[in-house]
C-alpha positions, -999 to 999 in steps of 0.1 A, spaced: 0 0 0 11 38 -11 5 70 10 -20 77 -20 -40 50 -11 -52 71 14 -57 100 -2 -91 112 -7 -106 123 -42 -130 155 -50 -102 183 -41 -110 208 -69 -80 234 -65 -49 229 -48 -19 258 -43 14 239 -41 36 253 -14 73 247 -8 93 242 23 83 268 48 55 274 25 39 307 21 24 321 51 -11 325 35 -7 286 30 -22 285 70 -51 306 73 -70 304 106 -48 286 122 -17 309 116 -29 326 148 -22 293 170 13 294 159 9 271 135 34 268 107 44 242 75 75 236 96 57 224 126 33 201 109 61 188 89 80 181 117 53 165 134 45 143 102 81 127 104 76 124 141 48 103 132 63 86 99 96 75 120 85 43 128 73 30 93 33 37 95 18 37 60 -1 72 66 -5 97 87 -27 129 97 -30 158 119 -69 172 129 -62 208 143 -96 220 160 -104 253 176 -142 254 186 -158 283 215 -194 271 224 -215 294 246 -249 282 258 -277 303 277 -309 289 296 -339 308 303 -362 296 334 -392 314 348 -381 340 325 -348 345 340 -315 338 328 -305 302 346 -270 292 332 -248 312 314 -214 296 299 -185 298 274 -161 264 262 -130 271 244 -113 243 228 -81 240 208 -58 210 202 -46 185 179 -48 145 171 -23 128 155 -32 96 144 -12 68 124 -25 41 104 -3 7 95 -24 -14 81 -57 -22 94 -41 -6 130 -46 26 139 -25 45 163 -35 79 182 -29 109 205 -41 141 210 -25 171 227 -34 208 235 -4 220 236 5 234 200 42 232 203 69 214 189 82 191 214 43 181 227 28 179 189 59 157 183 56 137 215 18 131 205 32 118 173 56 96 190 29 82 210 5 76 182 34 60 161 41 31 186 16 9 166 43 6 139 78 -15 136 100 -5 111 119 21 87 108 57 90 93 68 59 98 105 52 71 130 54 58 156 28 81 178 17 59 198 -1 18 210 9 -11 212 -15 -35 238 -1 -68 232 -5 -82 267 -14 -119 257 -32 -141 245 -8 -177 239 -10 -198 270 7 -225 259 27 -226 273 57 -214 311 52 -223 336 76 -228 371 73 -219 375 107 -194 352 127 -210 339 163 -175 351 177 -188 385 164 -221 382 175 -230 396 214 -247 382 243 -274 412 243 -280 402 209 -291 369 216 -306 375 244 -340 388 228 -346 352 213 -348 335 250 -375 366 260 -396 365 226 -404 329 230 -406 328 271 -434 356 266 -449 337 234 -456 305 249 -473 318 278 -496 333 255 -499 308 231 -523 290 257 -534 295 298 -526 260 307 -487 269 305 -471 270 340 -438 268 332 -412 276 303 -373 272 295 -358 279 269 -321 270 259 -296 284 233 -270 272 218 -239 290 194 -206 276 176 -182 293 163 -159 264 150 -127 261 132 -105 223 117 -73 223 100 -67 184 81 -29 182 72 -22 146 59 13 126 49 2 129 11 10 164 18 -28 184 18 -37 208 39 -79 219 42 -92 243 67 -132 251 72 -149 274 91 -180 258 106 -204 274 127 -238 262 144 -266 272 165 -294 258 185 -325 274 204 -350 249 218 -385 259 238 -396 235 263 -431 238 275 -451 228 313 -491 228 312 -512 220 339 -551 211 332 -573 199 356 -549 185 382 -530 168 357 -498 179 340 -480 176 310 -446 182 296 -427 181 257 -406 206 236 -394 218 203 -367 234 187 -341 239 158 -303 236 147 -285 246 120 -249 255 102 -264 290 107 -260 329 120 -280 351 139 -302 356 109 -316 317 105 -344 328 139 -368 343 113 -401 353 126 -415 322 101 -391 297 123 -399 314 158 -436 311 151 -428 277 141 -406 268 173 -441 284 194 -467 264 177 -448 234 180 -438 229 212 -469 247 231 -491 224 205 -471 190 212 -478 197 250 -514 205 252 -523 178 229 -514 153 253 -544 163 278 -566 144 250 -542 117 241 -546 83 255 -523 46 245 -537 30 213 -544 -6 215 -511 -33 215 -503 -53 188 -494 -58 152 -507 -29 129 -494 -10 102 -478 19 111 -473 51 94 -441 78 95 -449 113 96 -429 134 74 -399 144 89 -383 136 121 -394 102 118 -362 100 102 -352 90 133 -356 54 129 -344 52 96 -309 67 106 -308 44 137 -323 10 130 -309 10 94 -287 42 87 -255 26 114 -265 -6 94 -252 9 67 -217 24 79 -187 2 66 -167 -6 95 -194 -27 111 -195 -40 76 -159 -46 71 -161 -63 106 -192 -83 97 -211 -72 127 -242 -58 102 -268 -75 89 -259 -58 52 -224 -69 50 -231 -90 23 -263 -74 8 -242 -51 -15 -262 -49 -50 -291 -69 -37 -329 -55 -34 -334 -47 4 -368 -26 -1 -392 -19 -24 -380 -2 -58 -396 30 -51 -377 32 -22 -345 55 -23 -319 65 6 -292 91 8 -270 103 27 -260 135 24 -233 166 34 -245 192 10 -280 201 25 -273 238 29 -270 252 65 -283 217 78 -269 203 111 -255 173 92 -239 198 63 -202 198 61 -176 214 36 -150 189 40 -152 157 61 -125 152 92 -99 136 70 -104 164 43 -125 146 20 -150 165 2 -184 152 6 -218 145 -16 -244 130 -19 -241 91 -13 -267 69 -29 -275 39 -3 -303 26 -16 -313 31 -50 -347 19 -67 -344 -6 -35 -312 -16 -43 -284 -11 -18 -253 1 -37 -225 11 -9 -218 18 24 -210 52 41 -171 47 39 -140 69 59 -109 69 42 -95 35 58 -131 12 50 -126 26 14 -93 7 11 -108 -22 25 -134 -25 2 -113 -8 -30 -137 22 -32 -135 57 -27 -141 76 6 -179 89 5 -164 120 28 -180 102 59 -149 101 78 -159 125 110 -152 126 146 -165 144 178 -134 165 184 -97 163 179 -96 138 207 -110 112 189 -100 90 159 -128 94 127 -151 63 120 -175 61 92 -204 86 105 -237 98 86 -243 131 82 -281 137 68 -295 105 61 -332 104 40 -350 87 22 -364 101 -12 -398 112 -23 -422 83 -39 -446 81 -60 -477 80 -29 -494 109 -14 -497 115 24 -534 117 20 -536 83 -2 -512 63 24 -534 72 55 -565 66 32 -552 31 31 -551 21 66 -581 4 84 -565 4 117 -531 14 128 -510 43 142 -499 79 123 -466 84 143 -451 123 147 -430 129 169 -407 102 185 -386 117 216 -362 81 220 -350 46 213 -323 14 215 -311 -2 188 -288 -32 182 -269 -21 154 -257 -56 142 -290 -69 136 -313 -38 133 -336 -46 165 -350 -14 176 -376 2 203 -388 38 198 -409 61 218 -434 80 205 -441 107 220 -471 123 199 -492 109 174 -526 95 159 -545 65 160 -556 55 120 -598 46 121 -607 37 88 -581 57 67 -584 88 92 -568 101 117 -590 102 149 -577 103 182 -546 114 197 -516 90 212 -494 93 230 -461 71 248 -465 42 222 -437 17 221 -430 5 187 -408 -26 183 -394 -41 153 -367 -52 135 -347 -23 112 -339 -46 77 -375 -60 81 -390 -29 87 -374 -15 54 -387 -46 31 -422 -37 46 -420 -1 33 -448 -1 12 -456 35 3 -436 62 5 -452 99 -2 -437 128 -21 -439 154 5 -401 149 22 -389 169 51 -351 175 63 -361 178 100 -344 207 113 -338 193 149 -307 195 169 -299 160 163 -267 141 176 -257 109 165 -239 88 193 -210 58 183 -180 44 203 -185 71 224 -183 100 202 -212 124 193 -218 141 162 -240 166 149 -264 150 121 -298 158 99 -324 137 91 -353 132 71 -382 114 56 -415 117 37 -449 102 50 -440 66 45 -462 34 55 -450 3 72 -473 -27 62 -468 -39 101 -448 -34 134 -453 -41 168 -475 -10 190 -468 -16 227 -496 0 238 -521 -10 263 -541 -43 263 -579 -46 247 
């Protein structure tokens, strides 16, 4: 195996820089202290004991967060973190170390460390950097969050504290929580690239208390994004309202549907949840490559129906799950999974794609620079059909219309998989009567996807703050589906 084996593809325009470089060949990072030289050095630091590839994840990320209870300010707080992870791949091992000290001697001590998986000749490091200058834009910001004030945001907490209460009398009690990231990653690699991106995000959630008769009742809504000050439109406040004061009252009527076996349909939208858990980590290649998925070897085989279609996808525009470039500088897509019910790849990180001969799908991403990258999704969906919402609800005698799911377990390796739903409808005779709520639904993740048996053409990228949890790490993630029916799954609801 070369150093290019490792190499990622989709880099449109790279400036070649000699030793020492030209400074502008470091941009954000130049402020660290962070030179050519250094990485070099810290590349042959990790090269000296024969590993096939090396790379270097600079991150630099400040995350403030506010709360708002009882219309007063509750928590208040700033993160700052900067650091680096070397990590060193010899074969199928991997080797790694992190440090947050950006100097010589501890980046090359880190490098040592994460080195110690390989035996043998040094191999020399890249003389020479290509500088990735042409990245995708999908998150730009008019104004940086670094930029952006706390008075500023602080008008977003008091507009919807004041607007839920009154959205409805029955609300006791409100809190609201916000969320901003101002977020920066430098990828220098042994085949000599260097990427930087800029990434940014926010979060503002509403969570809503109402009382009603002696009885009381609690749920919440709210939205994420790659996104500035700007993305809290009055259309998306209104929204975040609505939601979450609506999702709470409307448990006062809701009651358990019956138990049993019954089709089941998928709202539109953050349904999406259980297509990225009980099938989405199905689909990532290193439990493939390791043979701990059921789809291992289903690859170019019909798993679901032909009208049924899944991405996953980094170019969704200001999405949670959007990214420019992945954590080992890959330039992401748009990854076909499943086409016309076929499946036709796995999400693959740069080492799975040598494994299986392919090319990195730019899936490679990892919590922070203390972790390693593993084969992650980013905004898993599954594309419009040929149905309408109306027509699949039409069809179904008896079952449940599920909307808004709060929780779940999954066994990745085979796809078994309990949800909670949190809000939804019972289906009487192809409509939607009464409301349910704290349904169990059980089932089995590959099964569930051959029982797909309509699937609307009214998708929605759910624009919750969703965060995708594996081997520890958590990453930010999107997800979506249209109104899609499951012939049948198991409702744990009450006994008739």
């Amino acid at each position: 195996m070369t150093q290019s084996d490792l190499m990622g593809d989709g880099l449109a325009e790279l400036t070649k820089a000699g030793p020492g470089g030209p400074a502008q060949s470091i941009g954000y990072f130049a402020r660290f202290g962070i030179t050519e030289t250094l990485i070099r050095e810290t590349l042959a630091a990790a090269l000296s004991r024969g590993g096939d590839y090396s790379d270097l994840f600079f991150q630099h990320r400040v995350s403030t967060a506010m709360s708002l209870e009882d219309g007063r300010v509750s928590k208040a707080s700033t993160l700052v973190e900067l650091g680096v992870g070397v990590r060193v791949v010899k074969g199928d091992q991997t080797g790694y170390a992190y440090t947050e000290d950006l100097t010589l001697e501890a980046m090359r001590s880190a490098a040592r460390t994460a080195a110690a998986i390989a035996e043998g000749p040094s191999r020399p490091g890249p003389q020479h950097f290509h500088v990735f200058k042409d990245l995708p834009k999908r998150y730009v910001l008019q104004t940086s969050w670094d930029a952006v004030r706390p008075e500023q945001k602080l008008p977003l907490l008091d507009q919807l504290n004041t607007a839920a209460f009154k959205a409805d009398p029955r609300i006791s009690k409100v809190g609201v929580s916000f969320s901003d990231e101002h977020g920066a990653i430098l990828v220098a690699d042994s085949n000599g690239r260097l990427v930087e991106d800029i990434q940014p995000m926010t979060s503002l959630y509403l969570s809503c208390v109402a009382e009603q008769n002696g009885k009381r009742e609690q749920n919440a809504y709210g939205v994420a994004g790659r996104a500035g000050l700007d993305f809290y439109s009055p259309e998306r406040m209104g929204r975040i309202v609505r939601e979450a004061v609506g999702r709470t009252t409307i448990l006062f009527e809701s009651s358990q549907p019956p138990a049993g076996e019954m089709p089941v349909v998928l709202a539109a939208g953050s349904s999406g949840i259980l297509l990225h858990e009980a099938i989405g980590h199905g689909m990532e290649a290193d439990f493939n490559r390791k043979g701990t998925s059921i789809y291992a070897d289903k690859i170019n085989k019909p798993i679901a129906q032909p009208f049924v279609n899944i991405v996953d996808d980094g170019t969704n525009e200001y999405a949670r799950g959007a990214i420019n470039v992945d954590d080992e500088g890959n330039v992401p897509d748009k990854t076909m999974l499943v086409e016309n019910g076929v499946l036709t790849t796995f999400l693959h990180d740069s080492i799975s794609a040598r494994h299986y001969k392919v090319k990195p799908t730019g899936n490679g991403r990892r919590e922070s620079y203390r972790h390693a990258p593993l084969p992650r999704m980013r905004s898993t969906y599954m594309l419009p059909g040929p149905h309408k919402s109306e027509e699949i609800i039409a069809s179904v005698k008896k079952g449940i219309y599920c909307s808004n799911f709060t929780n779940g377990q999954v066994n990745i390796g085979a796809g078994d998989f309990t949800f909670y739903v949190k809000n939804g409808y019972l289906i009487e005779d192809g409509k939607l009567t009464r409301p349910i709520k704290d349904v169990n639904i059980i089932g089995n993740g590959p099964k569930v996807l051959e029982k797909v048996d309509m699937v609307a053409d009214d998708l929605v990228i759910d624009e919750g703050g969703w965060t995708c949890g594996k081997d520890g790490q958590g990453v930010a993630v999107s997800q979506g589906i249209p109104t899609v029916r499951v012939a049948s799954i198991t409702v744990g609801g009450r006994n008739s």
